[in-house]
C-alpha positions as CSV (number, residue, x, y, z in Angstrom):
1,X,-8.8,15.8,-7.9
2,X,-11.5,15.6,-5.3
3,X,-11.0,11.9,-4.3
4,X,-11.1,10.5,-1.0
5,X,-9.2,7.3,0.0
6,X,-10.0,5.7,2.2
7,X,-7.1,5.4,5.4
8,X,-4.0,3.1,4.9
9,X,-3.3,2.3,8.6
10,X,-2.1,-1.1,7.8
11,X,-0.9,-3.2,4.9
12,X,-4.5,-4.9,5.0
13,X,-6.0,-1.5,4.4
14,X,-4.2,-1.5,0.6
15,X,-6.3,-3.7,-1.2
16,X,-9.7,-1.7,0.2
17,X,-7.1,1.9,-1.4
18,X,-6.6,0.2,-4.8
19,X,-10.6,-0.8,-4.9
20,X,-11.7,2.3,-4.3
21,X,-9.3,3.9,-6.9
22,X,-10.8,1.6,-9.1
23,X,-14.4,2.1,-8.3
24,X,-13.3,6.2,-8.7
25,X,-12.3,5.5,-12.1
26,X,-15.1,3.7,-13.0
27,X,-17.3,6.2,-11.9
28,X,-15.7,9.2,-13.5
29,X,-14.2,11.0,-10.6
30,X,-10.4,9.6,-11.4
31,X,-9.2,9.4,-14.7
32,X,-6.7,7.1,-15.2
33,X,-3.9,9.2,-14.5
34,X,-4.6,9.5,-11.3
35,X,-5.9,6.4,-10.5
36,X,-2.0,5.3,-11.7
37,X,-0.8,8.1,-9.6
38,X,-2.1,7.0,-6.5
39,X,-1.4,3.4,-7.3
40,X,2.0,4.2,-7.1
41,X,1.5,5.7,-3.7
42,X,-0.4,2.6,-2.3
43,X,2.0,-0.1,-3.9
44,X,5.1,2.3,-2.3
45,X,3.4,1.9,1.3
46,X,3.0,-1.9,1.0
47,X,6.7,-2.2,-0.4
48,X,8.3,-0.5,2.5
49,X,6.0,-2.4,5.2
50,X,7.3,-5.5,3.1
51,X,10.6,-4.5,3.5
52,X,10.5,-3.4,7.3
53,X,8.5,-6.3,7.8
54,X,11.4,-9.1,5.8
55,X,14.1,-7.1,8.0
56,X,12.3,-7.4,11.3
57,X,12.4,-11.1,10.7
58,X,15.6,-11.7,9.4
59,X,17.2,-9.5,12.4
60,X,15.3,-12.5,14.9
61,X,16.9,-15.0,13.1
62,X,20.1,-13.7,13.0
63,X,19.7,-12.9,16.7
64,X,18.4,-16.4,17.1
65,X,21.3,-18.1,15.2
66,X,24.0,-16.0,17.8
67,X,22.2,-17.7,20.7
């Protein structure tokens, strides 16, 4: 698989991963597969900055409900 993402530095980055797998696709260099492959990989990353994200904020307003 020569495909090149392009960086996921932030949870705004995902959405310019999954177009470009699907632009790969379209243009022959992914097959399905691995476009579904690496799908997984990008929708994993935005679930755990989800999560850390929902945790972050329910810590400050647990911390804010102790004050």
């Amino acid at each position: 698989m020569a495909f090149s993402c392009p960086p996921i530095d932030s949870i705004e980055d995902a959405p310019k991963a999954m177009a470009a797998i699907a632009v790969a696709v379209a243009e022959g260099e992914l097959t399905p597969m691995e476009a579904a492959e690496l799908s997984k990989v990008v929708e994993g990353y935005t679930r755990a900055v989800e999560t850390a994200d929902l945790a972050a904020r329910l810590s400050r307003l647990e911390q804010a409900q102790t004050k």
